[in-house]
C-alpha positions in Angstrom: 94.4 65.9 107.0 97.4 67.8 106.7 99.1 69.6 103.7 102.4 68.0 103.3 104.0 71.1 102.4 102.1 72.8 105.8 102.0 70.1 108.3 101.1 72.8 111.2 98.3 74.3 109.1 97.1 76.2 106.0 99.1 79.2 104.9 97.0 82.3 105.8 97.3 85.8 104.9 100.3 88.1 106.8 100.2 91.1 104.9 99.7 93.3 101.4 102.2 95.8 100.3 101.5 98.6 98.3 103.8 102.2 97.2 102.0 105.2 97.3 103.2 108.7 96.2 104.9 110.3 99.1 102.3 112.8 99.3 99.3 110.2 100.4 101.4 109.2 103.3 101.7 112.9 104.4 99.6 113.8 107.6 96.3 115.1 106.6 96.0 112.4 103.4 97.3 109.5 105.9 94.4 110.4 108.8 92.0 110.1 105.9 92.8 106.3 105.3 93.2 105.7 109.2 89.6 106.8 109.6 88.4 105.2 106.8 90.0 101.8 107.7 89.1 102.4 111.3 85.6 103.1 110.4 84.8 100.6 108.1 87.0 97.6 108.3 87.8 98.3 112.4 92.0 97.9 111.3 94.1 100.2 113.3 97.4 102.1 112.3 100.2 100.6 114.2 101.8 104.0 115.3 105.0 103.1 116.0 105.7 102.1 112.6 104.1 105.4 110.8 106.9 107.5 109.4 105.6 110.7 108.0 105.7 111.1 104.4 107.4 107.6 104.1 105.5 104.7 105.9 102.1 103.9 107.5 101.1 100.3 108.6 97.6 99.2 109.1 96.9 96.3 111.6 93.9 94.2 110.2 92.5 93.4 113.5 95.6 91.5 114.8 99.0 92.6 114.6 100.3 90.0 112.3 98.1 90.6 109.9 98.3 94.3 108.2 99.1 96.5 105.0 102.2 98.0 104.4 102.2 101.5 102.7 105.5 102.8 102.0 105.9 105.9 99.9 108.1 105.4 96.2 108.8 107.6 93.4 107.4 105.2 91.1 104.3 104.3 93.0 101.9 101.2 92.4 99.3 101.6 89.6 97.2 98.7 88.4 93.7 98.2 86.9 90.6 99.1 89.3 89.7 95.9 90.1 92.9 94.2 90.9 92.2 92.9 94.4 93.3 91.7 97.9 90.4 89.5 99.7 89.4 89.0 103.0 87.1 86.0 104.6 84.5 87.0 107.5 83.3 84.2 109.7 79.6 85.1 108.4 77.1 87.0 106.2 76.2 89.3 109.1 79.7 90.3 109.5 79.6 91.2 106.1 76.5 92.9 106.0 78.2 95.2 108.7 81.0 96.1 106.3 78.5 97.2 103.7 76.5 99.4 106.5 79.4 101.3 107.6 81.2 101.9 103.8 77.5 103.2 103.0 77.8 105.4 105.8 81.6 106.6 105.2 80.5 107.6 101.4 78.2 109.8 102.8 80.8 111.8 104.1 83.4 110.5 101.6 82.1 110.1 98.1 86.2 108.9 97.0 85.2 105.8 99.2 83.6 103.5 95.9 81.6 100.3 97.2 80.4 97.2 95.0 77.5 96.6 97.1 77.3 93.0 98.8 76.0 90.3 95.6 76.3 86.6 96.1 77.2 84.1 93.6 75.6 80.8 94.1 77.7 77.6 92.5 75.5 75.3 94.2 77.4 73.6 96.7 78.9 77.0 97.8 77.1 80.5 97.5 79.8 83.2 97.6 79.0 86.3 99.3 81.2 89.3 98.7 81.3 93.4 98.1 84.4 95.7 97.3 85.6 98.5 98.7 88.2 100.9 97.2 89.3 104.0 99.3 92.6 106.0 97.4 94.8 102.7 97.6 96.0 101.5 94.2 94.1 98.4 94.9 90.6 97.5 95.7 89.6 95.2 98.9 87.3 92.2 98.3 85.6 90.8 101.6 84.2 87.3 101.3 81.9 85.0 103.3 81.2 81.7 102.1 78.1 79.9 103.1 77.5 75.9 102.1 73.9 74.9 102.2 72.9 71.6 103.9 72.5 69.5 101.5 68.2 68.3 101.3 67.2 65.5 102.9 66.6 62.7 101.1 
């Protein structure tokens, strides 16, 4: 049944927007979050939009769907664990995420990893990890798996 508000669907997630220091959108400190989003997460920068020293955009694997760095005097600053989450369609998927983020800390030890933990509410078990990689805020990635219920 449809939401009222939302009769052609849910509302999903476009995008995340965070200020960085001009500096960390500057070439060599930009290619180090292109590979580690590339690497880990598979998102791609969207060239086209990258301004030196002023922008970089980050598809999260479809173009309508992406962070938005853009440089500010006064950049973002917030608590560690403030947080943007993701779903994945399933715990292998997420498994997959936690491979390759152990993988980039071994040549990246900024690159700071929750490791994958699943908390079970009974009807739901909730499967997630954190990553945080030099962005203000931290990434959550989700997969939620319901049991079958028993039969009785």
């Amino acid at each position: 049944m449809a939401h009222p508000f939302y009769p052609s669907g849910n509302p999903r997630f476009n995008h995340v927007a965070m200020s960085l220091p001009a500096d960390q959108l500057a070439t060599e400190n930009r290619a180090d979050l292109c590979r580690f989003f590339h690497e880990v997460l598979g998102f791609e920068e969207i060239e086209v939009m990258t301004e030196d020293r002023r922008r970089l955009i980050l598809s999260c694997v479809h173009w309508d769907q992406f962070i938005f760095l853009i440089a500010e005097d006064d950049p973002m600053r917030c608590p560690h664990m403030d947080h943007y989450g993701f779903a994945v369609g399933s715990l292998d998927e997420l498994k997959g995420i936690q491979e390759r983020a152990e993988t980039f800390r071994k040549s990246d030890d900024r690159m700071e990893l929750i490791d994958l933990h699943m908390d079970d509410q009974g009807v739901v078990k909730i499967h997630s990890l954190y990553v945080h990689y030099l962005l203000p805020m931290t990434i959550e990635f989700q997969y939620w798996e319901f049991p079958e219920p028993a039969a009785g």
